[in-house]
C-alpha positions in Angstrom: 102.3 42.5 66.6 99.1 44.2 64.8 99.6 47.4 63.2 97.8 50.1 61.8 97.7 52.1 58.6 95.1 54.5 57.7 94.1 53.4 53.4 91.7 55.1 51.3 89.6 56.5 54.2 90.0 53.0 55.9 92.1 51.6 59.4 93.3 48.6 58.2 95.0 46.1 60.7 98.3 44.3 59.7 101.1 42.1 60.4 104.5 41.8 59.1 107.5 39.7 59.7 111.0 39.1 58.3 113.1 40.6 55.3 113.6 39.6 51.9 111.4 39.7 49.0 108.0 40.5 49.8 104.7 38.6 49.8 100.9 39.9 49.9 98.7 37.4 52.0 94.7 38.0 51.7 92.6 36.0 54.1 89.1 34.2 53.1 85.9 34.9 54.3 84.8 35.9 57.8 88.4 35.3 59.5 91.4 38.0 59.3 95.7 38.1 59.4 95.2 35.2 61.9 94.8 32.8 59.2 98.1 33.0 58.2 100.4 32.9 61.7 101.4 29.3 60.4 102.8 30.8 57.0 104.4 33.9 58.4 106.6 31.4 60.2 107.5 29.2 57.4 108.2 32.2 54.8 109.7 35.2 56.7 113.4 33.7 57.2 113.6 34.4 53.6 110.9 36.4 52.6 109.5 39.9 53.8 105.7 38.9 54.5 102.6 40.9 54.9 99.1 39.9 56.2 96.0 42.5 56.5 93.2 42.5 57.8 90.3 43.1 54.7 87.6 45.5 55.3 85.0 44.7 58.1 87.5 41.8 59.4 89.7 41.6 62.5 90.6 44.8 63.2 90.0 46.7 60.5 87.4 49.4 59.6 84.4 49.1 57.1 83.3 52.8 56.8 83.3 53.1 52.6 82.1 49.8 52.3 83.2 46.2 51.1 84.3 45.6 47.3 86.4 43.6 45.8 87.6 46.4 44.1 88.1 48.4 47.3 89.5 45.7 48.8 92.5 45.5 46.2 92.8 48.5 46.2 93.9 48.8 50.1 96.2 45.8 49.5 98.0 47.5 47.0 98.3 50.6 48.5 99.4 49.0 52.2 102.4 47.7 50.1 103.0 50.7 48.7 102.9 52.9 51.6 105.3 49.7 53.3 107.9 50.5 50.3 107.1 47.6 48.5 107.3 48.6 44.5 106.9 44.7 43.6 105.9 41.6 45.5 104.4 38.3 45.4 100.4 38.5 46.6 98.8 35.2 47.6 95.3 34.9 48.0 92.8 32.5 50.2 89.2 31.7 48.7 87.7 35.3 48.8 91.1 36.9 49.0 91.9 35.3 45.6 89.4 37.8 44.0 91.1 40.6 45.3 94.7 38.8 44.5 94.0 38.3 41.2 92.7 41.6 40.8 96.4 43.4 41.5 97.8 40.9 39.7 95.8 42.3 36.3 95.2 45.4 37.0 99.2 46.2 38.3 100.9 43.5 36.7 103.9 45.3 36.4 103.9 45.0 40.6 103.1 41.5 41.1 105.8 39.0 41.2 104.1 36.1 41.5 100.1 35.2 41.8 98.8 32.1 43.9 95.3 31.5 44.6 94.5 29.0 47.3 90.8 27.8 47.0 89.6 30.6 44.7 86.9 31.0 42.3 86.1 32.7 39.2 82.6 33.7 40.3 79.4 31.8 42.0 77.3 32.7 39.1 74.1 31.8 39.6 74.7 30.4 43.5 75.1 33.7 44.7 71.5 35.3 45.3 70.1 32.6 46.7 73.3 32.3 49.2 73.1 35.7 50.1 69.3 35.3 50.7 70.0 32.6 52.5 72.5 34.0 54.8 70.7 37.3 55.7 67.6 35.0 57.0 69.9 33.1 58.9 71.5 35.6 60.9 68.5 37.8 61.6 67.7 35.0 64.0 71.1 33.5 65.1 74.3 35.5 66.8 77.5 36.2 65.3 78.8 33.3 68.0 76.3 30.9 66.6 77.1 31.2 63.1 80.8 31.3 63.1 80.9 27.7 65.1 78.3 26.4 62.5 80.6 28.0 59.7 83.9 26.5 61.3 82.3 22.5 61.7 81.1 23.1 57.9 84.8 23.9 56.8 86.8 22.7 58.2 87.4 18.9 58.1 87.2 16.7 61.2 90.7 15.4 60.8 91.9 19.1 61.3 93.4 20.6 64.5 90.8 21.7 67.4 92.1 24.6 67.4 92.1 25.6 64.0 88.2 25.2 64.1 87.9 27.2 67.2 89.9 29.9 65.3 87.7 30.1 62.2 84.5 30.3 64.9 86.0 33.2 66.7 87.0 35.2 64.1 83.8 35.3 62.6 82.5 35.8 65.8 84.3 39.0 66.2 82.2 40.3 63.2 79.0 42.3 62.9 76.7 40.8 60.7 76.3 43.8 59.0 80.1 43.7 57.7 79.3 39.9 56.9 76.3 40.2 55.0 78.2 43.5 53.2 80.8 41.2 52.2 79.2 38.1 50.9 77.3 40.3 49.0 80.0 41.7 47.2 82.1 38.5 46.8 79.4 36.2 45.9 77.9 38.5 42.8 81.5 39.3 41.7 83.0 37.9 38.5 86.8 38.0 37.8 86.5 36.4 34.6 87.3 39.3 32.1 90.5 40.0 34.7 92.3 36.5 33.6 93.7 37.3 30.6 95.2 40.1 31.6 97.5 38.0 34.5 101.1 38.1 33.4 102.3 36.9 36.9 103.8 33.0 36.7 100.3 31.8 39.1 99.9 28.9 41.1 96.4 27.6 41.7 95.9 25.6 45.2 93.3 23.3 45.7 92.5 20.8 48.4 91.5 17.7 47.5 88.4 17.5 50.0 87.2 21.1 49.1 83.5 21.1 48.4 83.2 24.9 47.7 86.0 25.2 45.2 86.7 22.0 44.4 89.7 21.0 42.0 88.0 20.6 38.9 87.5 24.6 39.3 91.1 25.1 39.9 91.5 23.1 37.0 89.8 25.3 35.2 91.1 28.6 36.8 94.7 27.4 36.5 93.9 26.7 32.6 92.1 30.1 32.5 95.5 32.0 33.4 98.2 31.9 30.7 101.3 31.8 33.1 99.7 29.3 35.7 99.9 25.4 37.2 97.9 23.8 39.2 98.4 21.5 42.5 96.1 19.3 44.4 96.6 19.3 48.0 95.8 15.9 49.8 93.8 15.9 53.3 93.1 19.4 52.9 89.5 21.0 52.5 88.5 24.9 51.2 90.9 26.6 54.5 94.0 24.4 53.3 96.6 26.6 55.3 94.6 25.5 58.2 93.8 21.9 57.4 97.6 20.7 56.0 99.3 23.7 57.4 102.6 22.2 56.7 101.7 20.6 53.2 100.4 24.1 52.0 102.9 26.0 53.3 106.0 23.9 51.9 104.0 24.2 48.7 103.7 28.1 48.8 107.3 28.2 49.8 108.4 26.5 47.1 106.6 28.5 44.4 107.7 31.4 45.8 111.5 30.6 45.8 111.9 29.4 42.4 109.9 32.7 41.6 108.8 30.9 38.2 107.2 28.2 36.0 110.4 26.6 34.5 110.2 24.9 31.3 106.6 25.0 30.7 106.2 21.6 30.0 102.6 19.9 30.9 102.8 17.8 33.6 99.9 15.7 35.6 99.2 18.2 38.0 97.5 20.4 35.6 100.5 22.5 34.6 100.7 24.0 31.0 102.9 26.0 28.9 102.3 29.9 28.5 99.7 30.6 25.7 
């Protein structure tokens, strides 16, 4: 069921399931709480999981504008406001900015980090994308973009109806809410944020994801001092959608051992705490 808190002059549009310890999920791009229906499943016999809607997406409201900052700053403030002191926060692609974010700027609240397809920053990329995507939908609906958008991301091995999710949810938005969000999150830079992550972090990465592809969560995972890294086979940039069941026994397991262990290197990328 979708529910509704009003955040920092915001309506933002949730969902919540089970008890236990409780986990933070931030969607990616253009979709919304959908994204994770698979994962609220899988955790919330054990954990007490929370899904919102960011700013301009689903049902939520965009009336002060999209930041990353912003952004964070509604996630933390739904778990507050929800009674959660201290939880875990896992973040998709764009919702790893924000993730990463509470994680350094309240590290004495986060539990545990994991970034699924996530970035640093664009750098250079970014301008010409957002160029780029304002010229494109000043001539193509909202309809029209999201199925392009959910063909491009998707991979073709994937479930039907995880593409036709991906197109409708970005369907649902207006392109002003789009183009106000891919101009904040492809000019932002989280770089200076990293060291300042204390949370044991997981770094995702599917193996067939072209916009943040391993070697970057190679180096995001080396960037964090707390942090491994994990390849996901047959998955793409949306790996909760593509290998649903591989990503989410994955995030599961993080979660539950709620640690790094021994800090021992191994081959997926994994290194001790510097």
């Amino acid at each position: 069921m979708l529910e509704f808190l009003d955040i920092n002059g915001e309506r933002i549009a949730f969902r919540r399931a089970g008890q236990g310890p409780a986990v933070l999920l931030i969607h990616s791009l253009g979709l919304d709480c959908g994204l994770w229906t698979r994962t609220l499943e899988a955790l919330s016999d054990r954990f007490a999981v929370v899904a919102l809607d960011c700013r301009g997406h689903g049902a939520s409201s965009n009336r002060g504008g999209f930041t990353v900052e912003a952004v964070a700053s509604d996630a933390r403030t739904l778990m507050e406001t929800l009674g959660h002191a201290r939880f875990h926060v896992v973040g998709m692609s764009m919702g790893g900015l924000m993730a990463a974010r509470v994680a350094a700027k309240a590290p004495s609240s986060v539990l545990c980090l994991v970034l699924c397809g996530a970035y640093v920053s664009v750098g250079a990329a970014g301008p010409p994308r957002i160029a780029a995507t304002r010229a494109e939908l000043a001539n193509t609906s909202m309809a029209d973009f999201g199925r392009a958008y959910a063909d491009d991301t998707i991979l073709p091995t994937s479930d039907a109806a995880a593409r036709r999710f991906v197109a409708h949810a970005i369907a649902k938005m207006t392109a002003g809410d789009y183009l106000d969000t891919i101009e904040a999150i492809l000019t932002a830079d989280i770089t200076s944020l990293l060291p300042a992550i204390a949370a044991p972090t997981l770094v995702l990465t599917g193996s067939a994801d072209r916009r943040a592809p391993p070697e970057k969560g190679r180096e995001l995972a080396h960037a964090v001092r707390n942090a491994r890294f994990e390849e996901l086979q047959g998955a793409g940039h949306l790996a909760v959608l593509d290998a649903p069941d591989i990503f989410n026994s994955h995030l599961r397991g993080f979660l539950t051992q709620g640690h790094l262990g021994d800090g021992a290197t191994r081959s997926t990328g994994r290194h001790p705490p510097r």
